[in-house]
C-alpha positions in Angstrom: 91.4 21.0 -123.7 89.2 20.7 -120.6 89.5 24.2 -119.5 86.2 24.8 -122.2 83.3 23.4 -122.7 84.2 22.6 -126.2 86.8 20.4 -125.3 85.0 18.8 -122.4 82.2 18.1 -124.9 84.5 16.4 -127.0 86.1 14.4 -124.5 82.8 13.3 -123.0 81.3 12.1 -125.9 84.7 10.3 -126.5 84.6 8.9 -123.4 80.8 7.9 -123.5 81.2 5.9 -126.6 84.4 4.3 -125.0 82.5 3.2 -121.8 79.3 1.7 -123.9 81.7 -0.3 -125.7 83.2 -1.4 -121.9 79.1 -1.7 -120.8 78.6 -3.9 -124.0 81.5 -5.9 -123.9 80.6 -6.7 -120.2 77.0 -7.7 -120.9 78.3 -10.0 -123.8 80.1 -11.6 -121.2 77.2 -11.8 -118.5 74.4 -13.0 -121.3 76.3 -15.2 -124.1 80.0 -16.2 -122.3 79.5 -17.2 -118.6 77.4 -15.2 -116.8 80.3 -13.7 -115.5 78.6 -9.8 -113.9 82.0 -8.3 -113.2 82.0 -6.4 -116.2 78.7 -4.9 -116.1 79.6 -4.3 -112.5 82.5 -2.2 -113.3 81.0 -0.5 -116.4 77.7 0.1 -115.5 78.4 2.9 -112.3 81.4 4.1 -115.3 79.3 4.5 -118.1 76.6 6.0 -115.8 79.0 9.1 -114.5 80.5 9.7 -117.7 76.3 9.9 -119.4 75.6 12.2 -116.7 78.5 14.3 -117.3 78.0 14.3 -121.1 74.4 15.4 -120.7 75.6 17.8 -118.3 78.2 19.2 -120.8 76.0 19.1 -123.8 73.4 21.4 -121.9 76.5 23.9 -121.3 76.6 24.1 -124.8 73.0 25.1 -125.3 74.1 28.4 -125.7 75.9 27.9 -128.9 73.5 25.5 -130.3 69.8 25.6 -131.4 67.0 23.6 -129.8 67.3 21.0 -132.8 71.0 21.1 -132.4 70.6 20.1 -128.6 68.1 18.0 -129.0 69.9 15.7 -131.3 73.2 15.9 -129.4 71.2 15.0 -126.4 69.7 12.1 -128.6 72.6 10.9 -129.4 73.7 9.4 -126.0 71.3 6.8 -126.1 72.3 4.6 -129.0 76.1 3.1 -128.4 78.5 5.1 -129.9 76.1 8.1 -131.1 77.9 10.7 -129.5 80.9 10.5 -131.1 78.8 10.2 -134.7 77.2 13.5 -133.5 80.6 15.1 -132.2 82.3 14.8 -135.6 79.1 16.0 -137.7 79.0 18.7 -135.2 82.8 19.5 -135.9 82.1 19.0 -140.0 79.1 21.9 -139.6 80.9 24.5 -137.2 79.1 23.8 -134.1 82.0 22.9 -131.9 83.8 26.2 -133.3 
């Protein structure tokens, strides 16, 4: 699975949406529970890595994509969970082939 980009594209956009969920579970906790910054601590330098590396993937994938296609995928790492909405249309229309 990791020895393409393919599946390193697929298991970073897994992986970003996993570590949002982490970064917002954490911030609940910081704003709304008790202040408490250990989880925002801890997911904030994670989800950080695993964004770079997603972007970092996705523009390895440029080469099989269009413009609109990249732009999108790279659009959807900014809203939680977005990359794996994008990863499974992507899988639905081919592009992950």
């Amino acid at each position: 699975m990791l020895n393409t980009p393919v599946g390193r594209f697929r298991l970073l956009a897994f992986a970003e949406a996993v570590s949002w969920a982490g970064l917002l579970l954490g911030m609940f906790f910081k704003y709304v529970v008790v202040g408490n910054e250990i989880g925002v601590k801890v997911f904030g330098p994670i989800h950080g890595a695993i964004f770079v590396g997603y972007v970092l993937v996705t523009l390895m994938m440029a080469q099989k994509w269009s413009k609109g296609v990249l732009f999108v995928a790279l659009l959807a790492s900014i809203p939680p969970f977005g990359t794996v909405l994008f990863e499974r249309w992507a899988q639905r229309q081919g592009k992950l082939a």
